[in-house]
Kinemage of the C-alpha trace (Angstrom):
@kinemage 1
@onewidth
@group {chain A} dominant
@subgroup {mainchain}
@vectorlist {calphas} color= white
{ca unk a 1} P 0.000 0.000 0.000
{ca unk a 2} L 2.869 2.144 1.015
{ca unk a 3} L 4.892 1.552 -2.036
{ca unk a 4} L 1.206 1.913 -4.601
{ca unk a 5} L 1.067 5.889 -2.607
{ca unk a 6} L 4.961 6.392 -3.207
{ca unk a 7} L 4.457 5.595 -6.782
{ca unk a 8} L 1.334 7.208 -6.984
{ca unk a 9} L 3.361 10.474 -5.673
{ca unk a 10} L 6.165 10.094 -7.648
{ca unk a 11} L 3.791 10.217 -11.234
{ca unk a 12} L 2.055 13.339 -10.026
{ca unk a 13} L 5.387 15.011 -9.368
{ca unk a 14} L 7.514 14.174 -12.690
{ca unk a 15} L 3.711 15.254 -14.609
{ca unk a 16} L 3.310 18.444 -12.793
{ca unk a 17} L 7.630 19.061 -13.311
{ca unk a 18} L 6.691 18.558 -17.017
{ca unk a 19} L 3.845 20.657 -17.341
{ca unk a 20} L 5.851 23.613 -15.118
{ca unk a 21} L 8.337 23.083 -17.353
{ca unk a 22} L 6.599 23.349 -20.640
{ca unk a 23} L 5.031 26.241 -19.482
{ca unk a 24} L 7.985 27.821 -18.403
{ca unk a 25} L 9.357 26.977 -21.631
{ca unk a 26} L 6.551 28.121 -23.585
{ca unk a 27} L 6.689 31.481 -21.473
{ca unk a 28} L 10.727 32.084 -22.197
{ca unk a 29} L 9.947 31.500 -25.746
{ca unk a 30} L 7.307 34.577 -25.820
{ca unk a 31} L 9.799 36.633 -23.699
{ca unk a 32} L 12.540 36.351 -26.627
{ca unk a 33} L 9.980 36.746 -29.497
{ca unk a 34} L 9.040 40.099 -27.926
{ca unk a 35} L 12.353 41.168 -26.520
{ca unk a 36} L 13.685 40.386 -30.653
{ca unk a 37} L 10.418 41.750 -32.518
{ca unk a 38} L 10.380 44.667 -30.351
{ca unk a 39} L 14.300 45.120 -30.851
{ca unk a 40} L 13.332 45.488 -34.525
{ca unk a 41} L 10.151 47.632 -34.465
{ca unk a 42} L 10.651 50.498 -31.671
{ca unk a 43} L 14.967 50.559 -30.977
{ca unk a 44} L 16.154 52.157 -28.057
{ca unk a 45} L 13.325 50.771 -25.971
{ca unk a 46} L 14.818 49.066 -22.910
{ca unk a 47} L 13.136 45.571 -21.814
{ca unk a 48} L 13.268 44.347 -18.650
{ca unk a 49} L 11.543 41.057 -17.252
{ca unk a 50} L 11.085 40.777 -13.615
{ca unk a 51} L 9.624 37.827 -11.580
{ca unk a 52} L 6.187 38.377 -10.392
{ca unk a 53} L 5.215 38.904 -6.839
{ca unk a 54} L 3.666 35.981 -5.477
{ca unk a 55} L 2.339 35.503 -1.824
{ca unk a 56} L 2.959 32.819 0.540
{ca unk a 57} L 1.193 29.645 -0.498
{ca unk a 58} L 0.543 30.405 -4.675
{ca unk a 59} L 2.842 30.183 -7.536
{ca unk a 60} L 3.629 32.631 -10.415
{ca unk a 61} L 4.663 30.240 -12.584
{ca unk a 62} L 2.766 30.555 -15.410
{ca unk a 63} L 2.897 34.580 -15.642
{ca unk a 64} L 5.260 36.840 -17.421
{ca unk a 65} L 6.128 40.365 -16.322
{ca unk a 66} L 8.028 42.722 -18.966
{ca unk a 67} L 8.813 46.115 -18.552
{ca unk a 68} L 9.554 48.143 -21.950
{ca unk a 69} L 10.802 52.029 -21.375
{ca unk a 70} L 12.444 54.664 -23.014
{ca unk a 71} L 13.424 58.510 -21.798
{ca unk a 72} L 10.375 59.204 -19.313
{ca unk a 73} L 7.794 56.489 -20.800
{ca unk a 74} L 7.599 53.000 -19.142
{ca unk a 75} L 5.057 50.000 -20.541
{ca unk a 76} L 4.387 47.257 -18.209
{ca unk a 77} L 3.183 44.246 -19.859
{ca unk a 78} L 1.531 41.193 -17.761
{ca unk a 79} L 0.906 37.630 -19.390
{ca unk a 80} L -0.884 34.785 -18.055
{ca unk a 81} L -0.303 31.427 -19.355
{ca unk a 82} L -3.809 28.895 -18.926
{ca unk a 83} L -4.097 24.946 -20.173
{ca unk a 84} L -6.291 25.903 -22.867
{ca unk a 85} L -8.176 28.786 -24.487
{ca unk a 86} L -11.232 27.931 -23.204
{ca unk a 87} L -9.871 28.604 -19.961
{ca unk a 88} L -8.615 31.497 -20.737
{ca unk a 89} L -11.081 33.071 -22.295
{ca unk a 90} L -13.644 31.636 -18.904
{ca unk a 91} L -11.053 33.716 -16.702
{ca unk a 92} L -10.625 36.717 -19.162
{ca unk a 93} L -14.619 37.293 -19.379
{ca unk a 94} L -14.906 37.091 -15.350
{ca unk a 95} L -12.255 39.714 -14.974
{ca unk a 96} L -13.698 42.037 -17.324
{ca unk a 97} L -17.090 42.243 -15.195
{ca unk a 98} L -14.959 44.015 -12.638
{ca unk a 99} L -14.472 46.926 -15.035
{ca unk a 100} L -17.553 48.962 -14.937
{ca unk a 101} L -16.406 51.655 -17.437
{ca unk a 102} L -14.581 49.682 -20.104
{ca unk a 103} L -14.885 49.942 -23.759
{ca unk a 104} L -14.929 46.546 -26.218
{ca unk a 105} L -11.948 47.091 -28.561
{ca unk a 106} L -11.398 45.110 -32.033
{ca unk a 107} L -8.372 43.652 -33.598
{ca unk a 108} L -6.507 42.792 -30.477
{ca unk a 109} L -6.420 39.637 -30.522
{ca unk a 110} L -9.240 37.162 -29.654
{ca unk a 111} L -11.250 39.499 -27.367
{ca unk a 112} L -9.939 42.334 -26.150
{ca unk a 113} L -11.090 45.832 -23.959
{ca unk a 114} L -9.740 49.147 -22.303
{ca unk a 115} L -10.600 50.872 -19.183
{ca unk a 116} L -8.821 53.140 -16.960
{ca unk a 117} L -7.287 56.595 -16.776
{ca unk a 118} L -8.474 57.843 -20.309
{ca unk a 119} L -8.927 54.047 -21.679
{ca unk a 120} L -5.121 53.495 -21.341
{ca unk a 121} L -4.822 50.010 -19.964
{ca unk a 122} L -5.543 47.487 -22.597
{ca unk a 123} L -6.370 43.741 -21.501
{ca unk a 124} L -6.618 40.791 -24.624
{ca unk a 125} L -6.046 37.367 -25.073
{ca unk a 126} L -4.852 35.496 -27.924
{ca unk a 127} L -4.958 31.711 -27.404
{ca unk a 128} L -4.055 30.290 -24.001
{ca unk a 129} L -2.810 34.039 -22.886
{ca unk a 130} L -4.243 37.107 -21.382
{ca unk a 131} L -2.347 40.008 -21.411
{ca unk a 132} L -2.515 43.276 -19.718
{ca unk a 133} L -0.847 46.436 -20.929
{ca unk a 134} L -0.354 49.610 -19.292
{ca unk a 135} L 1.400 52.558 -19.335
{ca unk a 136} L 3.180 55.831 -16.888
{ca unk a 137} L 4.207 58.824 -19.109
{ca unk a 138} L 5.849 61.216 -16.841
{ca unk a 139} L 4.612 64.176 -18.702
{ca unk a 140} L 6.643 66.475 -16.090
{ca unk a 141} L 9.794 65.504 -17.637
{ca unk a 142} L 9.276 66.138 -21.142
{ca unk a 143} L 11.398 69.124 -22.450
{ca unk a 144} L 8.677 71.317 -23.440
{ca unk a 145} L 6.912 71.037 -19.528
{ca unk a 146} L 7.267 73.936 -18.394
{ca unk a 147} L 5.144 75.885 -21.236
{ca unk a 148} L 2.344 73.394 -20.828
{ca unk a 149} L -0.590 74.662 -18.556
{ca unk a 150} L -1.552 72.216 -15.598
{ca unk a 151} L -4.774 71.134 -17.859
{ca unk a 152} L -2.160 70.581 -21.011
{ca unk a 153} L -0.045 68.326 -19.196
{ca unk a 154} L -3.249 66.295 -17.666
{ca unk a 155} L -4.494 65.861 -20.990
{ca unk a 156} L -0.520 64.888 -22.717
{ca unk a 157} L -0.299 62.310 -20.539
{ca unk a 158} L -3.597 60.612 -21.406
{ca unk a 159} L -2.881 60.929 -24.613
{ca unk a 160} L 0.190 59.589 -23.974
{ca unk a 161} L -0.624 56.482 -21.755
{ca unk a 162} L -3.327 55.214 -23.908
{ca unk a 163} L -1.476 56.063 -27.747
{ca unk a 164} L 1.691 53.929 -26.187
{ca unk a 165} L -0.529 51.268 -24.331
{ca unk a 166} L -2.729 51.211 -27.502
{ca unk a 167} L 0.718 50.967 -29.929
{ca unk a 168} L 2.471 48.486 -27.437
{ca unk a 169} L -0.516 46.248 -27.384
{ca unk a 170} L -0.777 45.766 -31.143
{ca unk a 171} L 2.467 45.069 -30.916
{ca unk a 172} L 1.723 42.504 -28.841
{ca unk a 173} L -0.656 40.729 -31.038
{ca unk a 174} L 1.558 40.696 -34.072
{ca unk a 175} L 4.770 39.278 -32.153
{ca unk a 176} L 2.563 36.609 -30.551
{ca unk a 177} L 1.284 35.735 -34.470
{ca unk a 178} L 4.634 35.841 -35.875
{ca unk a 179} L 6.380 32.946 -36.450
């Protein structure tokens, strides 16, 4: 009996280390696509991956954090890894009924909306992935600052957060799509 549990244990270890690792795998593989399609489409950009935060008791293995910046512009970009689209899209559609004021968007991906500060944080998913985009534009910093009125530099960096979260996330698509 002792031995049958051992076994037992032993299976649902070396399947759960292969499906980790295939995700993990399948997560690195997205993290150089983007790092080299983005390298191509918008130089000078710096990328940065970081782990993601996760409390006591959960794992973050199947989620992706990449920071893209450049001068006084930073992009954060979250994916989530599921088993299978269906999943994915069952988890996608319950998170978007916590966004009262969110607008449907088209051609990003497989179903996709925006919400937010001026509709600058973009959430899709394509496939088996969600993926959350958003976007700081320190507006303050820019060279021309100082002649912008208060209600000129409000309205610069909306424009700015949602054009780059908007740009960054079609980006997204077509790097995912690419071969």
């Amino acid at each position: 009996m002792t031995t049958r549990i051992l076994k037992t244990l032993l299976l649902f270890a070396v399947l759960f280390g292969e499906i980790f690792a295939q995700n993990q795998g399948d997560l690195d593989r997205l993290d150089a696509k983007f790092s080299h399609y983005f390298e191509n489409i918008m130089p000078g950009w710096k990328h940065e991956r970081v782990e993601p935060f996760s409390a006591p008791g959960t794992t973050s293995e199947n989620v992706l954090i990449e920071f893209w910046s450049s001068s006084n512009r930073k992009v954060k970009v979250s994916i989530l890894l599921y088993k299978s689209g269906d999943e994915a899209r069952q988890v996608f559609q319950s998170s978007a009924k916590y966004h009262q004021e969110k607008q449907e968007l088209k051609g990003f991906g497989d179903e996709a909306y925006a919400w937010g500060y001026g509709l600058s944080d973009v959430a899709f998913r394509r496939g088996r992935f969600t993926i959350f985009v958003s976007t700081t534009a320190e507006v303050d910093s820019d060279p021309d600052a100082r002649t912008l009125s208060q209600s000129e530099r409000f309205e610069r960096e909306k424009s700015e957060r949602q054009r780059l979260t908007m740009e960054f996330a079609k980006h997204m698509v077509n790097a995912i799509d690419a071969p």
